[in-house]
N, C-alpha and C positions, 0 to 999 in steps of 0.2 A: 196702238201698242207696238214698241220696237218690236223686229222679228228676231226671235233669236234663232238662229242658224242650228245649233247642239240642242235646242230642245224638240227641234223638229228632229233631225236626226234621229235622237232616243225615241220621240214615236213611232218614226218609220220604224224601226230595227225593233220595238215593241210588237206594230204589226204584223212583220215577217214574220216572227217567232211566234206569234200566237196562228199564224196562216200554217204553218208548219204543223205546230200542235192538230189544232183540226183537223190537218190531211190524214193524221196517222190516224185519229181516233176516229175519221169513219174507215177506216178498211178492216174489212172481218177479221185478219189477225195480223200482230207487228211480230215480226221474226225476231227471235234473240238467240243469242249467241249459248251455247251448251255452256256451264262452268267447268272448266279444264280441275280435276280432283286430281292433288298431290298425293301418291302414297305413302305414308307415313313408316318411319325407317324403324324396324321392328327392334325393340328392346330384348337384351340378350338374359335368358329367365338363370339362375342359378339356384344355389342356396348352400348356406355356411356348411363347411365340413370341421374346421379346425382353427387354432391359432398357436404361433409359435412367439418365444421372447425373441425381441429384436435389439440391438446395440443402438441403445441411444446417442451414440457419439457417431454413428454412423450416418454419413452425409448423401444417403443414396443415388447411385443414378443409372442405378441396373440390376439385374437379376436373369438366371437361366438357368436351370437346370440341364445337368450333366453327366450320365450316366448313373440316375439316381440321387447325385449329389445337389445339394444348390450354393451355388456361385454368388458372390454379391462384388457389385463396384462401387466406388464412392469419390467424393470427391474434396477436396481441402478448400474450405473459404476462408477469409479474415474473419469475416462476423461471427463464423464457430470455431474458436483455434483449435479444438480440441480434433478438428475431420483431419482425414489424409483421405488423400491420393492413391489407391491400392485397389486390387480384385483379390479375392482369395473366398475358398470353402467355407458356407457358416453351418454353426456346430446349430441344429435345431432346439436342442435343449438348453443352451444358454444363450444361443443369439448372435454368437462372437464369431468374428470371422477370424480365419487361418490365414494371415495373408502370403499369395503365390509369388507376385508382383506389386513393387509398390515406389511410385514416379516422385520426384521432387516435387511437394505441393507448393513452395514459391514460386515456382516454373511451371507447372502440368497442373492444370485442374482435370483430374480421370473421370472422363467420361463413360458410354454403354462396351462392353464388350461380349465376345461371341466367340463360338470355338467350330471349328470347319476343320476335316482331313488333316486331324491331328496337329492341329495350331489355334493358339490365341490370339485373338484379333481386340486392341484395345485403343476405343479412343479419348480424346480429349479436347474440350472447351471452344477455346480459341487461337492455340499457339496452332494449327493446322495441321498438328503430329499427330500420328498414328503408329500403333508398337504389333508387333508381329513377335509370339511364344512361341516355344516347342510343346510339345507335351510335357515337357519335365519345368514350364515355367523360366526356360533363359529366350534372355530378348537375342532374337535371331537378325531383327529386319525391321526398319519405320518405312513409314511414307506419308504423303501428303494426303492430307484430307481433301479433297476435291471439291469442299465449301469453305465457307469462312466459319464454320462452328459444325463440331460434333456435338450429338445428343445422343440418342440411342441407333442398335446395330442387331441385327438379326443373321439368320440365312434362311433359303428355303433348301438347303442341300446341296444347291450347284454355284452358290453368287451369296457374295455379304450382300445385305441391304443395310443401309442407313439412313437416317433422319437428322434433319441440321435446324430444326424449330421452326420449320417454315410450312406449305402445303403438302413436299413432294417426297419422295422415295428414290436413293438414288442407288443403283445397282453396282458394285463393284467387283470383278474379274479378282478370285482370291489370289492368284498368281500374281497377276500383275500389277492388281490393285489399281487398274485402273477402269473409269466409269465405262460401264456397260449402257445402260440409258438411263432415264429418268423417266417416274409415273409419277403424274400428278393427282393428288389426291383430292373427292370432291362429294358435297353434300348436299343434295337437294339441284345439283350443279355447279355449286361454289365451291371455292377453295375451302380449307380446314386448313388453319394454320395452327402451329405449335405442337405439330406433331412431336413425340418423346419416343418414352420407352417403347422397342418393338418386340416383338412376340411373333413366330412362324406359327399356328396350331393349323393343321390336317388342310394346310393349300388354302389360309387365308391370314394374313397380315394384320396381327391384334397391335394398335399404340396408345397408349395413353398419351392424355391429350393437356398440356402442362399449364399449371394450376388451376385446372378443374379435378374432379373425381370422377372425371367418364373417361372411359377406356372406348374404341372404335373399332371395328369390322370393315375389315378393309377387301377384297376384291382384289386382288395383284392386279391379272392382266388389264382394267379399266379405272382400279382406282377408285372405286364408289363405294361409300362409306354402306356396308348393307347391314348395319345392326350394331349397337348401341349398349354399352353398362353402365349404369348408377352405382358408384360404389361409395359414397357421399355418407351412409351409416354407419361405415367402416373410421374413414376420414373424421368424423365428430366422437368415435367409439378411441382412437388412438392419442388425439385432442384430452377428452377429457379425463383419460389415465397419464397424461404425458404433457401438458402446458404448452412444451418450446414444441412441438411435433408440428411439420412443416409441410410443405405441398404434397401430396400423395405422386410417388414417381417406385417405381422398382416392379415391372409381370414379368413372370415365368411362368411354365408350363412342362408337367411332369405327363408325359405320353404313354409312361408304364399304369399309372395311377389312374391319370386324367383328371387332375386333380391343376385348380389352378392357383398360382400362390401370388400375392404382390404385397405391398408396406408402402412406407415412404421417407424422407429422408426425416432424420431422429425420430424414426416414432418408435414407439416402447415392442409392437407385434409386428409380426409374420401374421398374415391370413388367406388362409387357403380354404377353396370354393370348389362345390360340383355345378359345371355349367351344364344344361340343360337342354 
């Protein structure tokens, strides 16, 4: 019989591994390795308190609460001619916003803004502008967005924070506007991208997380997502009163109340929640 060279091989290499087998299964125990357990990022518990009518023309892309008031932003697309560009006071009982400011929507798509030491901070999309209010609502001051896209805009009291749809947090010097540093945001150890709307509540960084229905618990100084909301009931609740009602985007947070309120861009409600 020819010798064939590879089927000797497969035997030897059969042998080995079954010499191998053997060795383990006589020794009175084979060590194995502990499973490393992930702890699982706790779900943040609520339950409904309320709901207000929302302006269905309203293209949302922010929300905050303001001295008892709520604020809303929005922004102007092609695909809904009917949005602007504008932030202003909405009236709870019909939905309508007051508007304070409100940008060229063939020029500005108006993005998140935020109010600090008696000024309005408002951003926008992709032109890389940024508007700076007084309290009475006149533009004082722009600047550069420090990304190539605004999303949403917070403070924790001393620093704008911002979010540009990506993983991270980038901190802004209200004076100077300019970057203070950057926290990366991360889940399980990974990135979280599409960071959105932000939210400051009692020294931790709430965003919703863009086109999903989970809003994030955020951790400033490290960044670690430490708890989680399903608002997805809501999102199917505004859907089926409302047909065109689009990504869920718009948290605020009333600290007098404690009461938490968010929508999304044309949906028919306002919904505000006791977090837990």
């Amino acid at each position: 019989m020819k010798f064939d060279s590879k089927l000797a091989k497969r035997f030897l290499g059969a042998f080995i591994v079954l010499g191998i087998l053997a060795h383990y299964s006589c020794k009175d125990e084979v060590e194995v390795e502990d499973s490393v357990e992930v702890e699982s990022i706790p779900s943040i518990s609520y339950e409904f308190s309320t709901s207000y009518p929302h302006d269905t023309t309203a293209f949302t892309e922010g929300l905050l609460m303001h001295e008892g008031k709520l604020f809303e932003s929005t922004g102007a697309t092609e695909q809904f001619p009917q949005t602007k560009s504008l932030f202003g006071m909405v009236d709870l009982a019909s939905g309508k916003i007051s508007p304070k400011a409100q940008l060229d929507g063939a020029v500005y798509f108006g993005e998140g803004i935020c109010h600090l030491n008696d000024k309005w901070y408002q951003l926008t999309y992709k032109s890389r502008k940024g508007f700076v209010y007084d309290a009475n609502y006149n533009k004082i001051g722009e600047f550069q967005i420090p990304s190539l896209e605004g999303w949403g805009m917070t403070t924790d009291g001393k620093e704008l924070i911002m979010s540009d749809g990506s993983s991270k947090l980038t901190y802004l010097n209200p004076e100077s506007l300019k970057v203070t540093k950057e926290v990366p945001v991360t889940e399980y150890g990974y990135p979280i991208e599409k960071l959105n709307e932000l939210e400051y509540i009692d020294g931790y960084i709430y965003a919703n997380v863009w086109m999903t229905n989970t809003v994030v618990k955020i951790e400033p100084s490290s960044g670690e997502v430490v708890g989680k909301m399903d608002l997805s009931a809501y999102a199917q609740d505004a859907g089926q009163i409302y047909p065109m009602a689009q990504e869920m985007n718009g948290i605020a947070y009333n600290p007098e109340t404690k009461k938490f309120l968010f929508t999304g861009k044309l949906w028919p409600k306002i919904y505000e929640i006791d977090l837990e």
